[in-house]
N, C-alpha and C positions, 0 to 999 in steps of 0.2 A: 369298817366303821372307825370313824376319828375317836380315838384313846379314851381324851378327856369325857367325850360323849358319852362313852359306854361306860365309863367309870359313874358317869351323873347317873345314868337309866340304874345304875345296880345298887347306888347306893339309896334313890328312891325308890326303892325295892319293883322298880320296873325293867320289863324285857323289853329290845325292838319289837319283839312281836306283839306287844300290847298295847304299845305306843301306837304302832300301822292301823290298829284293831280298835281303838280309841278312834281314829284319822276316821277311818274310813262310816266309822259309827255317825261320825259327825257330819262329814259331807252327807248321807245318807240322809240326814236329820234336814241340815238345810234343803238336799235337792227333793225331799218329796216328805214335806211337812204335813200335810191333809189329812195323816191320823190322827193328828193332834187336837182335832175338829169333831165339836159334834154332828155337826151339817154340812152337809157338801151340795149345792144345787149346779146343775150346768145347761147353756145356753150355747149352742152351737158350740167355738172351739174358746169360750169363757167357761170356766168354772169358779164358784164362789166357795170359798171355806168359813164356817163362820160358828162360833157358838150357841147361836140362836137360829132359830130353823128362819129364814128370809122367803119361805115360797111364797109364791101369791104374790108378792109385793116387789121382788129385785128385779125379775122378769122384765119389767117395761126401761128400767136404767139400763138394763144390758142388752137389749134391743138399740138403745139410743148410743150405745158404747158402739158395738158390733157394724151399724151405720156408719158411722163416722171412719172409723178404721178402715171400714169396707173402700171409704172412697179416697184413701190415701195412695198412691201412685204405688209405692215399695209394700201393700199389704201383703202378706204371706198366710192364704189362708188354714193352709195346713198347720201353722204354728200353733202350738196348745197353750193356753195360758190360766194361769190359776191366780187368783185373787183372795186373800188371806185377808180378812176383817183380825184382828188380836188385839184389840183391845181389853177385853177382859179373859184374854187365857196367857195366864204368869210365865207359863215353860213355852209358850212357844216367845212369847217378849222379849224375855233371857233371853234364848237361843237369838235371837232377830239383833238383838245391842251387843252380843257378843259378834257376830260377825261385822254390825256398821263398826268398829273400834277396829278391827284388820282393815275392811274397807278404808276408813280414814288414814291411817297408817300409809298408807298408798296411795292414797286421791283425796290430799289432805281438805281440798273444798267441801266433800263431802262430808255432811253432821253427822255426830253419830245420836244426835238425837231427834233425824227428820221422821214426823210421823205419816210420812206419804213417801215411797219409794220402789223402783223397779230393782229387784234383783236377781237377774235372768245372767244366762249363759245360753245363748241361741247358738244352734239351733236344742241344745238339752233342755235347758228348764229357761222358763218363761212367767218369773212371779212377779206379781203385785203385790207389798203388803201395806198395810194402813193400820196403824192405831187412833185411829178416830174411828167416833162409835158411828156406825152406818143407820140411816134412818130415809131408806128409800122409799117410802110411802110420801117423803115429803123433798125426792129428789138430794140429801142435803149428807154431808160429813160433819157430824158434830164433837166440836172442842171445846171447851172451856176457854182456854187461854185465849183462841182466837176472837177480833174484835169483830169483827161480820159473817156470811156467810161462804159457805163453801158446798160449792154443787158438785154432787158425788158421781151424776155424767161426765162432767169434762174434768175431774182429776180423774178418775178412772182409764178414760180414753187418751191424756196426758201422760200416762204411766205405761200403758200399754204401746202408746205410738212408739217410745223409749227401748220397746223390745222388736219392734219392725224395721228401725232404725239399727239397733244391734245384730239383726239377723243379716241386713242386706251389707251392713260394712265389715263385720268383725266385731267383738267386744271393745280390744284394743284401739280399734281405728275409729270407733264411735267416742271415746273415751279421750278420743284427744280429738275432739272438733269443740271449737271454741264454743263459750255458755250461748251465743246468741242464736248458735245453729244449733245443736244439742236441746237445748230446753225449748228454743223458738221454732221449731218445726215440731214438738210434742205437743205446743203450744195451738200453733195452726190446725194439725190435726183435732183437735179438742174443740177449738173451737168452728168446725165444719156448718153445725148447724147455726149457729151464730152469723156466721161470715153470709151466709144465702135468705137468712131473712129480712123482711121487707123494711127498708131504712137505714140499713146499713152500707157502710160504704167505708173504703181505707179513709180517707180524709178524715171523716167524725172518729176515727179510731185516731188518728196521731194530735188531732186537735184535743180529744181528752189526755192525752200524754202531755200535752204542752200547758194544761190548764194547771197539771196537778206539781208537786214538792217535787224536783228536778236538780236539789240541791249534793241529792249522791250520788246522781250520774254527771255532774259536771267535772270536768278538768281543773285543773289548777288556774287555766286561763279565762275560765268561764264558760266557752264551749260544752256543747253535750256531748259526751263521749259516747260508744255504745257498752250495752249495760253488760256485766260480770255477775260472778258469783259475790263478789263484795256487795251489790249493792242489793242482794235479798234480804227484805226484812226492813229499810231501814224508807223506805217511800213506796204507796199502795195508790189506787182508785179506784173506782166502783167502774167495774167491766160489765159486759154487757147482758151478763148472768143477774145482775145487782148485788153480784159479791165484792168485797173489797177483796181486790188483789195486788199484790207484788207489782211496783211500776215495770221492774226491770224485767219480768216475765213477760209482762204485757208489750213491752218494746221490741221484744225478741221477735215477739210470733206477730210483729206488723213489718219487721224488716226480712222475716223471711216470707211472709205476705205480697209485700212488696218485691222479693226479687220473685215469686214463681210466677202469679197475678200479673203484673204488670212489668218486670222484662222478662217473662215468658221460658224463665229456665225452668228447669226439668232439676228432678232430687239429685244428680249424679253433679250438675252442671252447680249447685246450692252448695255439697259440700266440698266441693275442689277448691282446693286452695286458692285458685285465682280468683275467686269470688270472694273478696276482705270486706272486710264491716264497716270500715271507714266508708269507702268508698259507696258502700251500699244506703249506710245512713244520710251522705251528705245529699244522695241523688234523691233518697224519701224527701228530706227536708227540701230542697231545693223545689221540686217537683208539688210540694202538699204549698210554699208560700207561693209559688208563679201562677198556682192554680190549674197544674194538668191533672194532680188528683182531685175526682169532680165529687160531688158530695153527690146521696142519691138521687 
């Protein structure tokens, strides 16, 4: 043990072994939080944790999750996932902001104030948690702060695709794929039932991108770039949920729409590096003004 080290531990009247025993108390605490719950309901390999008893009513959201997931290419149905509503329990909140503050520390993009987030280590633990108050009787994740709605099916299945993703790359390897493949293929997945209903079409989806505030995904030349983590939060549209969302979310899961849909690659063929964004956006664009993307 380094000197100065052990000089610190003794003089804060602590042992290595208490320090380890603290560690391990904590990891503990993050990987299997669900005592900290009055309610725990579960849905095939979904389980809900939550303060308020949710039966009767979350059943049909996590049906609608479970679908969608189901029909993602990389689904791993064995994988077990838990879903932590905490918005009104304080110790599990702490615990949840203390770890997004190390998370940041390391993946500085990352808030440490986002109130919707995957925090999994696949194939170990596989969490969802949300501090928004859930109100599945009406489909919906409720905040305050935010200006519209927010459907608690497709963040849910958004947050979870994030750990099918992790289980089939690695943590690390998912972790370093750029925002528009990373969030844009969470994104796809979530929106499954979306994309198959009747009136839809990729076209009417990039023609609402082009309608709406484009001014923080543009270049310094004017050009659209494709969208980053800079540009969450700061330009929205009403998606096909009728919730205002994040333009540049919404961009992501049309260019990875675009490359599976229509040039017919496969998830392995999406995250390889030879498949760049540039190139991916200019062919959307290209493709949506010539008119080979057809409207329905």
């Amino acid at each position: 043990m380094n000197p100065t080290f052990k000089k610190a531990l003794k003089a804060g009247g602590w042992s290595l072994g208490g320090v380890l025993g603290l560690l391990v108390i904590l990891i503990g605490l993050l990987a299997f939080p669900g005592f900290m719950f009055a309610h725990q309901l579960a849905y095939r390999n979904l389980t809900v944790y939550a303060d308020q008893d949710l039966r009767g009513r979350m059943e049909p959201v996590l049906a609608r999750v479970d679908a969608q997931v189901a029909a993602s290419e990389i689904n791993a149905p064995a994988l077990e996932h838990g879903i932590y509503f905490g918005h009104d329990n304080a110790p599990f909140r702490a615990l949840q902001r203390a770890r997004l503050r190390v998370v940041h520390a390391l993946f500085p993009h990352i808030s440490t104030t986002a109130p919707n987030y995957n925090a999994s280590w696949p194939p170990f633990v596989s969490q969802v948690v949300s501090f928004d108050a859930p109100d599945p009787a009406q489909d919906l994740l409720r905040r305050e702060s935010w200006p519209g709605r927010l459907n608690m099916t497709h963040i849910l299945t958004h947050e979870v695709a994030h750990s099918l993703v992790m289980q089939r790359l690695g943590p690390a390897a998912a972790a370093r794929l750029p925002f528009w493949k990373y969030e844009g293929y969470a994104e796809y997945v979530a929106s499954t039932a979306l994309r198959a209903a009747p009136g839809y079409s990729l076209r009417t989806g990039v023609a609402k991108v082009l309608k709406t505030d484009l001014a923080p995904l543009r270049a310094a030349s004017g050009g659209l770039q494709p969208p980053g983590y800079d540009s969450v939060g700061k330009s929205y549209l009403v998606d096909e949920n009728g919730d205002q969302w994040h333009t540049g979310y919404y961009l992501a899961r049309l260019m990875v729409e675009y490359t599976l849909d229509v040039q017919h690659k496969d998830f392995a063929q999406l995250v390889d590096s030879s498949t760049g964004e540039i190139d991916v956006l200019v062919h959307l664009l290209a493709d949506y003004h010539s008119g080979r993307l057809q409207a329905p």
